[in-house]
N, C-alpha and C positions, 0 to 999 in steps of 0.2 A: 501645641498643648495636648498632652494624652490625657484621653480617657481614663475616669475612675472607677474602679470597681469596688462598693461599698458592703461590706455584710450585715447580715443581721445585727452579729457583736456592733458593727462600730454604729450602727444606725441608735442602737437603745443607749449608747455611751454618750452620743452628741446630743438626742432629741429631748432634754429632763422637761416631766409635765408642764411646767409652772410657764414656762419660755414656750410652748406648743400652745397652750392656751391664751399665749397673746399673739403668735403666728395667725393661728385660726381668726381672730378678731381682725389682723390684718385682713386677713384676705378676702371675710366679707364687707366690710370694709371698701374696699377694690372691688370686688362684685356690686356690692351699691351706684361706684360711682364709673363701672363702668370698664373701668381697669385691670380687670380680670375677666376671664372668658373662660367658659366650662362648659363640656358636651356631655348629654347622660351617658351613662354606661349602656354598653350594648352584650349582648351572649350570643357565641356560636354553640348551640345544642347539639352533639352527637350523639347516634343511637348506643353507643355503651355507656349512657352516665356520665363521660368525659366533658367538661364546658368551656368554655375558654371566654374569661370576660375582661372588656375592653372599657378605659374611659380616658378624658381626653382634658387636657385642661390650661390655659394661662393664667401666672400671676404678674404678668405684665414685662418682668424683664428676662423670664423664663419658662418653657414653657416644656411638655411632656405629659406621657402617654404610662398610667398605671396599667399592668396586662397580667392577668392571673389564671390559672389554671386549676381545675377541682373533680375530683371524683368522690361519688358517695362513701367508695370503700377504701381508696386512697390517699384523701385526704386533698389539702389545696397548695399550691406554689406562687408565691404573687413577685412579681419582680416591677420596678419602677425606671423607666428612661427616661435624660435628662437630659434640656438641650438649651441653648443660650436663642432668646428671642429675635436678638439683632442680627445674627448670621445665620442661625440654623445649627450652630457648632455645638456635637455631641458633646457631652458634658460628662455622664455619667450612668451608669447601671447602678440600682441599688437593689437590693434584696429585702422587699418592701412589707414580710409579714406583722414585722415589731412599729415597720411606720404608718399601717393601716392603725393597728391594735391603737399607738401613743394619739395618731391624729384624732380616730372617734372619739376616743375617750375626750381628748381637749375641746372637741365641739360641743359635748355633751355638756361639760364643766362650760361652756361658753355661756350656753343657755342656758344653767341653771344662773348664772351669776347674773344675766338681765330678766331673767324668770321668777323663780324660787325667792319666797320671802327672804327678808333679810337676815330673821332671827330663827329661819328653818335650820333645826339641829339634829332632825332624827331621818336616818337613813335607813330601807329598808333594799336589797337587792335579791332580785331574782333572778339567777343564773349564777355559777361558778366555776367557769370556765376561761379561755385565752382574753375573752372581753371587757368580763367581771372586773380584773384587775384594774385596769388603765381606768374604769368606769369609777369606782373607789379614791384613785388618786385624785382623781379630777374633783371629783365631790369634795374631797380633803382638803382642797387646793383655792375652793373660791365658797366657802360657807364653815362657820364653826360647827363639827359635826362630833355631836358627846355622845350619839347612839348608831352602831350599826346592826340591823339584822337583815342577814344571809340564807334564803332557801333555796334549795334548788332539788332536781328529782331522783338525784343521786347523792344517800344520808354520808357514805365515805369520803366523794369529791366536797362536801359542802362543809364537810368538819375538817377537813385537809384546807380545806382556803380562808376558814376561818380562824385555824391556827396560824396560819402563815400569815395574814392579814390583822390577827387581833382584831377581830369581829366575832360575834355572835352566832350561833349558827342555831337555826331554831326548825320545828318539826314539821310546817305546813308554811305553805305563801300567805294565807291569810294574818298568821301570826305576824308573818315578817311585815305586810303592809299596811295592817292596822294600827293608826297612831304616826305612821310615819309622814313627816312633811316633804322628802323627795323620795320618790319610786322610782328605779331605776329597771330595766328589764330587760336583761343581757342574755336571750336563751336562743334555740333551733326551731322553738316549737312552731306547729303550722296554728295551734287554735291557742285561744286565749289564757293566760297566766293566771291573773287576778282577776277579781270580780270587781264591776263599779261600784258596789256598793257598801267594798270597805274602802274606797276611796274619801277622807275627810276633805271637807271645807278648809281651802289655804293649800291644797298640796299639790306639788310641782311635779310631774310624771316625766323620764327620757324614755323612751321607749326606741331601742337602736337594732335590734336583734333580727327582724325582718327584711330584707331588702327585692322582695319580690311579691310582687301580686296576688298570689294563691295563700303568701301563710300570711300570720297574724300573730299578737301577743297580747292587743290591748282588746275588749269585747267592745262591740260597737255602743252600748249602751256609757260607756266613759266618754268613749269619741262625742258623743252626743250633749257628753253633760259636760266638757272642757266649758269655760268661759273663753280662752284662746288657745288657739292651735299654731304652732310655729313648726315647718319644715326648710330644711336647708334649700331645695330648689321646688317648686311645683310645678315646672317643668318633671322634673325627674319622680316628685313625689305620684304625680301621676301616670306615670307608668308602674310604679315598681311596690310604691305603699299599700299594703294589702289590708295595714290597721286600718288606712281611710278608705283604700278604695269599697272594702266591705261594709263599710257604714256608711257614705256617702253618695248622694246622687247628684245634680251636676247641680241643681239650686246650693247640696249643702256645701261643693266646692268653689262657689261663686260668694259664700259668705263672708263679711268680714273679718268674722273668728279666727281662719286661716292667713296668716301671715307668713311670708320670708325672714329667715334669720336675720337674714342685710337689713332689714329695716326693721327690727327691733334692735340690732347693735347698732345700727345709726341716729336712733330714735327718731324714724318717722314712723310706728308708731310705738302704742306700749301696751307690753304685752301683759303687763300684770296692771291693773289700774285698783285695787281693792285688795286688801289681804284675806280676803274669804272665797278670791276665787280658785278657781282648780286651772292648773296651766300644764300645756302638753306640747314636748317638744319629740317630732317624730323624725329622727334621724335615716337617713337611706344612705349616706357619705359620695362626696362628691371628688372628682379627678382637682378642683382646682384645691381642694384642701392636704394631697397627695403633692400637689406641685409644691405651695409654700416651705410645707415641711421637707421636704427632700433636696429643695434651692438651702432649705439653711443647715441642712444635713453637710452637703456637699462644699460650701463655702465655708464652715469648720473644719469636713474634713481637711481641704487645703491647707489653711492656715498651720493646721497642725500636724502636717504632711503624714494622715493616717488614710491608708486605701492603698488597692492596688492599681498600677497602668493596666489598660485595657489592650492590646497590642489590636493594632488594626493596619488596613494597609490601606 
């Protein structure tokens, strides 16, 4: 059996959101019960800015290694390798920027659908960027959503995504997050986006944009005031969470506030218990959420004999 070589086209042709966000529920799901196994992400730092980051992961009958590349001024390259559990047998390379992008987004929409009130209909998003996107479908995808507003720090990229998007696009983040019942917060920045104190009673925050220790988006004073906090691993959130690790000290990571995704999608426990609480789900993205989606990337590809042989010897 050869190797497939998948691209970006065929990766966003087989992945459609709706089908991602119930992958994603499988897999923690599996992560719960044990059945899936995932390593944090790791980075090799070179002194030109160059990075190279690794993460490692099984969903039980497959397993594989996301590995990306990035430079300040160049930009990043993320590829995915794919191998079969019971033998070892390579599977496949995928070209993994569009399966990054579709998988966060399906997490995020994961947690809003066991988070975010049920009759939360106003969306506000901060960032309009590669992220923005997927983050949009997924909210469209698991909540009836009649309002969106769009800010971000650039007035051209933010009127460009909200024409493309049929969204809003409005003058300041405060505008956009005032009133709204999910926050969404898709940006680079290293300090905080919004303030807590346009945060209302009842609203649901993702905050995905950070994935390292030093930046931030959300201000510790939210972190503080969450009724629950859900991250995908805490393993991993503790390394790389910079929204908690700068608000947090080890009492406030030992609280019960802070939960695992797996056990809110499992319901041992629940994350929303009152509709006037504020719930915050802080996204880092994980290797075994990269596996799921790229085992059901690759087992379409087949069936519909799209991809190319890998030639190996």
């Amino acid at each position: 059996m050869s190797m497939l070589y998948l691209t970006e086209q065929d990766v966003r042709g087989l992945l459609p959101m709706k089908v991602s966000i119930d992958l994603m529920q499988t897999a923690f799901e599996r992560l719960a019960s044990g059945d899936a196994l995932n390593q944090p992400r790791r980075r090799l730092i070179l002194p030109t800015g160059s990075v190279l980051h690794y993460m490692a992961g099984s969903d039980g009958q497959h397993y594989g290694a996301k590995v990306y590349a990035t430079n300040p001024r160049h930009g990043a390259h993320f590829l995915f390798l794919l191998y079969r559990a019971a033998d070892a047998q390579p599977l496949a390379i995928l070209e993994a920027n569009h399966l990054g992008q579709i998988r966060t987004g399906a997490v995020s929409g994961l947690a809003t659908k066991f988070m975010a009130r049920e009759d939360a209909a106003t969306l506000a998003i901060i960032g309009s960027g590669f992220q923005a996107r997927t983050q949009l479908e997924a909210m469209l995808a698991v909540r009836q959503i009649s309002d969106v507003r769009v800010w971000s720090r650039n007035p051209a990229k933010r009127d460009a995504f909200a024409a493309e998007t049929n969204t809003h696009a409005v003058e300041t983040a405060e505008e956009a997050v005032r009133g709204a019942q999910i926050v969404v917060t898709a940006t680079y920045a290293k300090d905080p986006v919004l303030s807590a104190e346009w945060i209302a009673p009842g609203t649901h925050i993702n905050a995905m944009g950070s994935n390292q220790a030093n930046r931030r988006e959300i201000p510790p004073e939210l972190v503080h005031r969450a009724d629950s906090i859900a991250v995908d691993s805490i393993e991993q959130a503790r390394m790389e969470s910079g929204d908690l690790l700068m608000a947090l000290d080890d009492d406030g990571w030992s609280s019960p506030r802070i939960v695992e995704l797996k056990d809110v999608v499992t319901g041992r426990v629940q994350a929303r218990t009152a509709p006037e609480q504020i719930t915050l789900f802080k996204s880092n993205g994980l290797a075994v959420e990269d596996v799921i989606a790229a085992a059901f990337v690759y087992e379409r590809a087949r069936a519909a004999g799209i991809g190319s042989p890998v030639p190996h010897s």
